[in-house]
C-alpha positions in Angstrom: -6.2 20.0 -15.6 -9.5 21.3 -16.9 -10.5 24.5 -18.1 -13.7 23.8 -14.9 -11.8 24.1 -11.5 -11.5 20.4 -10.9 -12.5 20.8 -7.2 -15.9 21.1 -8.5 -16.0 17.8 -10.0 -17.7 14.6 -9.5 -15.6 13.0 -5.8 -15.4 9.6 -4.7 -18.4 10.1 -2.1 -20.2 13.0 -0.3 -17.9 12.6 2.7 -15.0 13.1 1.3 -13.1 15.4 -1.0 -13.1 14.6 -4.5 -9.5 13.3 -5.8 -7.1 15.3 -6.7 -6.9 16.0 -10.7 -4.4 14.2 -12.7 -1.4 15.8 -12.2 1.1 15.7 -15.0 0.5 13.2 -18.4 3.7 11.2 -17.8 7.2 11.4 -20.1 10.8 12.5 -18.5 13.6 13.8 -19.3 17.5 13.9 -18.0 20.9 15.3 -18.0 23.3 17.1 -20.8 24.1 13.9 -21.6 22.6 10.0 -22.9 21.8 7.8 -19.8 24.3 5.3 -19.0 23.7 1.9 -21.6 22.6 -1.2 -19.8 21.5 1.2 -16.6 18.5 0.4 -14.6 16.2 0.9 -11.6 19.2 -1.5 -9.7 21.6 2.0 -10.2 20.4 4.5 -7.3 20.6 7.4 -9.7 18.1 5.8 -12.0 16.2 5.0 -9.5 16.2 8.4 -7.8 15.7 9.9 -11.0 12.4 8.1 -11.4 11.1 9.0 -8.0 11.8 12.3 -7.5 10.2 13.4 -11.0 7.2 11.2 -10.0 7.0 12.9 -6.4 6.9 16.3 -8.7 4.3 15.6 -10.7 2.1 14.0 -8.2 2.5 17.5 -7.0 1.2 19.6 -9.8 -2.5 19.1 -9.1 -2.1 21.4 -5.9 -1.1 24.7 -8.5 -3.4 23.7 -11.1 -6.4 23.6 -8.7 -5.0 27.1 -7.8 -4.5 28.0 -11.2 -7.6 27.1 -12.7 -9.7 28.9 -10.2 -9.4 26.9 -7.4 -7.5 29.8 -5.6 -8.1 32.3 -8.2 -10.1 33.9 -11.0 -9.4 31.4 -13.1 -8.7 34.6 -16.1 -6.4 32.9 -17.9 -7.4 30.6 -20.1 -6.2 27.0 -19.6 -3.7 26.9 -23.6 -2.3 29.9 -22.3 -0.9 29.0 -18.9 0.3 25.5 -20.4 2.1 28.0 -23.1 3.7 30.3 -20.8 4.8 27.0 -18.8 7.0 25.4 -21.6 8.3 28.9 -22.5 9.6 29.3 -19.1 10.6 25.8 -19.0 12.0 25.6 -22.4 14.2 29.3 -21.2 15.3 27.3 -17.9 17.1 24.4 -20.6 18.4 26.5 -22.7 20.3 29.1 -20.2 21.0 25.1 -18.5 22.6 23.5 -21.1 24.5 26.6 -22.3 26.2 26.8 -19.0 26.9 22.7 -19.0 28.1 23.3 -22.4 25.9 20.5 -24.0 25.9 22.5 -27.4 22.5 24.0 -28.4 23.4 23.4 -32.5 21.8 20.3 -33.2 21.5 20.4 -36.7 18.5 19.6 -39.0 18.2 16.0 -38.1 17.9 17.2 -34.4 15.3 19.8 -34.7 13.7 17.3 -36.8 13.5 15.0 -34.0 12.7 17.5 -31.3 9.7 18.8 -33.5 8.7 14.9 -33.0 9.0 14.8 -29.3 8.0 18.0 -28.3 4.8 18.7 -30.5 2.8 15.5 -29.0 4.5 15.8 -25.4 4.3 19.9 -25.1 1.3 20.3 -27.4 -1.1 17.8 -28.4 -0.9 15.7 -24.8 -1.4 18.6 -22.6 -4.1 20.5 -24.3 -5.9 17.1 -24.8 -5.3 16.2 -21.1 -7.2 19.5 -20.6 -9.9 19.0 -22.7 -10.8 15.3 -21.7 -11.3 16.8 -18.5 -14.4 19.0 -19.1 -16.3 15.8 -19.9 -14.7 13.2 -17.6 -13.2 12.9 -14.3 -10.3 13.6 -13.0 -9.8 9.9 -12.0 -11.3 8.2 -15.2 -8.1 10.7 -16.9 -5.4 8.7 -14.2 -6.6 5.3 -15.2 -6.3 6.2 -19.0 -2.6 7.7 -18.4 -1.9 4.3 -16.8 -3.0 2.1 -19.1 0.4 4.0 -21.0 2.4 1.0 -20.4 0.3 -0.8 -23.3 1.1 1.1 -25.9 4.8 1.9 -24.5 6.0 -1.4 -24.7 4.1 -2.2 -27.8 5.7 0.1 -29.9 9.5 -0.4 -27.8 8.8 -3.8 -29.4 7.6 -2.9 -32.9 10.1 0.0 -33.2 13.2 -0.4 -30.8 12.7 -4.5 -30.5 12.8 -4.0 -26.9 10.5 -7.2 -25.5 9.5 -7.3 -22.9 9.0 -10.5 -19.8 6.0 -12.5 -18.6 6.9 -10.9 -14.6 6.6 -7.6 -16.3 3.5 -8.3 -17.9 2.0 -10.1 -14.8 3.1 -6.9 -12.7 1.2 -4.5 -14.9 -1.6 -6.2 -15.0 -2.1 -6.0 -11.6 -0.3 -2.7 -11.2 -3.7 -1.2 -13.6 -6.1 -3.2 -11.6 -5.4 -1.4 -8.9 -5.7 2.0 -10.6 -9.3 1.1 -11.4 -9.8 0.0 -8.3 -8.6 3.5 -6.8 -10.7 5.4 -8.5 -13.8 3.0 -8.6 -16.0 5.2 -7.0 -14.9 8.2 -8.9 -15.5 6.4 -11.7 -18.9 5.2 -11.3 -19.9 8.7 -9.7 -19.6 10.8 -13.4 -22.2 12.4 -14.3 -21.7 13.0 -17.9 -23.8 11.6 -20.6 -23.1 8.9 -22.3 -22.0 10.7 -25.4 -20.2 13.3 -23.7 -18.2 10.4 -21.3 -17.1 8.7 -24.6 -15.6 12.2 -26.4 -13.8 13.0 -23.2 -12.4 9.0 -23.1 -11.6 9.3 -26.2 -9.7 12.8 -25.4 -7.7 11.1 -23.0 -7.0 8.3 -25.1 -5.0 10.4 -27.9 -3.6 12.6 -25.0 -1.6 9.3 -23.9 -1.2 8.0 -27.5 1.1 11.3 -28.0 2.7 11.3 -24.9 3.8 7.2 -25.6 4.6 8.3 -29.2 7.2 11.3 -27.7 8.8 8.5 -25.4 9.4 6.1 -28.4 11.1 8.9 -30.2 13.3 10.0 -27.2 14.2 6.5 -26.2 15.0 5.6 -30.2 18.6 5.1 -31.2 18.8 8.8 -32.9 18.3 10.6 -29.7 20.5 8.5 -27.8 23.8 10.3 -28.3 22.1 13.8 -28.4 22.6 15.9 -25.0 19.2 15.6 -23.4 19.1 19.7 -22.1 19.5 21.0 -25.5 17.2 18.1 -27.5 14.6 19.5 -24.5 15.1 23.3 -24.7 13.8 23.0 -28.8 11.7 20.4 -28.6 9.7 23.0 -25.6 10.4 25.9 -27.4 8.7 24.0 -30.6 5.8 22.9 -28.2 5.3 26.4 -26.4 4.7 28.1 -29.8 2.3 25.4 -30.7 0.4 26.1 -27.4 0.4 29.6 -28.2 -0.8 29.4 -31.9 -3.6 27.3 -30.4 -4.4 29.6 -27.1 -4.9 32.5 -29.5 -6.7 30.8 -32.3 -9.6 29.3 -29.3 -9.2 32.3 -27.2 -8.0 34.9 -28.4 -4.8 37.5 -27.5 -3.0 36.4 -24.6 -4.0 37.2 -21.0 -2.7 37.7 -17.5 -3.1 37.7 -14.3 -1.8 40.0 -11.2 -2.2 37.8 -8.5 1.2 36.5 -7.2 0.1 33.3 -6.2 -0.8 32.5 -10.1 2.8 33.1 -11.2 4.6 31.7 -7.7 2.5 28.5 -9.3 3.6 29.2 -13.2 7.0 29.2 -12.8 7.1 26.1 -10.2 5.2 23.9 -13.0 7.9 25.8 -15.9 11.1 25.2 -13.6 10.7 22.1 -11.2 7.6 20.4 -13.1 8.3 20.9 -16.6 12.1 21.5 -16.7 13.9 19.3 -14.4 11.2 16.6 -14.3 11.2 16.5 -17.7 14.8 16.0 -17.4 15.0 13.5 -15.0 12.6 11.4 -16.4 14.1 11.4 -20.1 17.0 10.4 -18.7 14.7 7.3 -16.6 13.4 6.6 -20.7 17.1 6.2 -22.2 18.1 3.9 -19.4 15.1 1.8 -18.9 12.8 2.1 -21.9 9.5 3.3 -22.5 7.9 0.3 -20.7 9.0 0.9 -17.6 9.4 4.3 -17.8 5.7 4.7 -18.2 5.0 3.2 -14.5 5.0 6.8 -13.6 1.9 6.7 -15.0 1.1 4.3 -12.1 2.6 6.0 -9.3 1.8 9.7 -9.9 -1.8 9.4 -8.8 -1.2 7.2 -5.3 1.1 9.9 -4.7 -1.5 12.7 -5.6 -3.7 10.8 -3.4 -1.3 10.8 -0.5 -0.8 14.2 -0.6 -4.6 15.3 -1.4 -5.1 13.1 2.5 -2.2 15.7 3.5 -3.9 18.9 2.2 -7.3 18.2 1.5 -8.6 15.9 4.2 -9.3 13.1 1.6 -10.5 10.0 3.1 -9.6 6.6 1.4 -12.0 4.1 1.0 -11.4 0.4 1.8 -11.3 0.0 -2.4 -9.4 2.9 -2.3 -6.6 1.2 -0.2 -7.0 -2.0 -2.0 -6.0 -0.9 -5.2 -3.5 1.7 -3.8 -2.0 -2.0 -2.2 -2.6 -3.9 -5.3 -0.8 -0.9 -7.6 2.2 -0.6 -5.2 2.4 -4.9 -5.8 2.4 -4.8 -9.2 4.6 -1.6 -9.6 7.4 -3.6 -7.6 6.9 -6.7 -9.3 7.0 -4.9 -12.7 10.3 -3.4 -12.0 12.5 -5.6 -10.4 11.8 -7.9 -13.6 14.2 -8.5 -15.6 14.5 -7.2 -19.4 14.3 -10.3 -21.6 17.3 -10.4 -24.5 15.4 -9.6 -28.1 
């Protein structure tokens, strides 16, 4: 996700190819209606949920390759295909949850509320993602976006008093060391200066700040009764015009392009990426929290990986196995824990 087609970047050695960008900055969504209370990754739907939206956004990186010039002329600027995405996208919930009948008059309070979810999710975490990434790595972005279950389960604590338990902890502490340790090489390959490496750390930081701020508000106690497909169809629409006001303001009227394979890719990211992932992984947040919820963080980029070996030929180091190993651990430790009473 970089306005520089990420195939260009700095890769874990000459050998091999370099990792696959990160894919998607992490935050779900679900149904037409609140997840089930009490539900967790023991219910097969839940459970289902949470790996099938992972499995799409540890996807993504093989259309934005294309999309940002990988396959392409990389025309349009990078604000303006992550504006046309959550249009289409926010289109897709609305025709969806007219035809459910989830109700698409949510009152003040609602828009209210979907102005606070869907302006760091759609807006601010995106176009950061994107501009983190013409300083850093790829792979320094994924280990950033995985360190999301810090924050996440700070603020469920300070804000929903959701604690959380030592197994948990333990788990995610190892579930990030292995992280690092998948993208060691990447890491220590940059190339950036030193000041340039810290703005585009620094990028990524706030993009995951406002994507664990937009789970907190969708997993707080005001959302939980609101139909998920219509609290997502505003809260994209809010965050497509936002994109938009941005694109134009950094670069200028909108733009297109001709080539079929760019808009094949456009509306796969809008309708399977953006609006059913979304939804299923909302409706992951509302049953198990934001702590948990944010492992997707953690699994999206083994699964990139695994499919970059598919596509790309990429070659995993021994350190690259090891932490791949060591994440999946932790990952499976972290989950099957228990939720601790407040």
């Amino acid at each position: 996700m970089n306005e520089a087609p990420p195939s260009r970047r700095t890769g874990p050695s000459a050998q091999a190819p370099a990792t696959p960008p990160l894919p998607e900055a992490p935050a779900f969504a679900g149904a037409t209606a609140a997840a089930v209370p009490g539900a967790g990754f023991g219910d097969p739907k839940i459970l289902g949920a949470f790996l099938l939206a992972s499995l799409i956004w540890g996807s993504t990186w093989i259309v934005i390759v294309d999309q940002l010039g990988g396959g392409g002329s990389g025309a349009v600027a990078p604000s303006w295909s992550v504006a046309y995405r959550f249009a289409i996208a926010s289109a897709a919930m609305f025709l969806y949850a007219g035809w459910a009948g989830a109700g698409l008059r949510i009152g003040r309070r609602g828009h209210a509320l979907a102005l606070l979810f869907g302006l760091p999710q759609f807006f601010l975490s995106y176009n950061l993602v994107y501009a983190a990434e013409r300083y850093v790595t790829s792979g320094l972005v994924a280990v950033v976006f995985a360190l999301m279950i810090v924050p996440n389960a700070g603020l469920a604590r300070l804000f929903l008093n959701q604690p959380v338990s030592r197994p948990f902890l333990l788990g995610s502490a190892a579930a990030m060391a292995g992280i690092a340790l998948l993208f060691l090489q990447e890491l220590s390959a940059g190339g950036s200066v030193r000041g340039e490496a810290l703005l585009g750390i620094g990028l990524a930081v706030l993009a995951m700040l406002a994507s664990s701020a937009s789970n907190i508000v969708q997993a707080s106690t005001p959302m939980q009764g609101r139909p998920i497909a219509a609290m997502l169809a505003w809260g994209m629409l809010y965050g497509a015009l936002a994109d938009a006001i941005a694109a134009w303001a950094l670069f200028g009227p909108p733009t297109v392009e001709s080539r079929l394979g760019y808009w094949i890719g456009l509306f796969y990211l809008g309708l399977v990426a953006s609006a059913l992932a979304f939804a299923l992984y909302f409706k992951v947040l509302r049953a198990v929290g934001p702590a948990r919820a944010a492992y997707a963080g953690v699994l999206i980029p083994i699964l990139a990986m695994l499919l970059s070996t598919v596509f790309e030929g990429y070659r995993w180091t021994s350190l690259a196995l090891a932490g791949g190993a060591l994440a999946v651990v932790g990952l499976v430790v972290a989950l099957a824990a228990r939720r601790p009473r407040a």
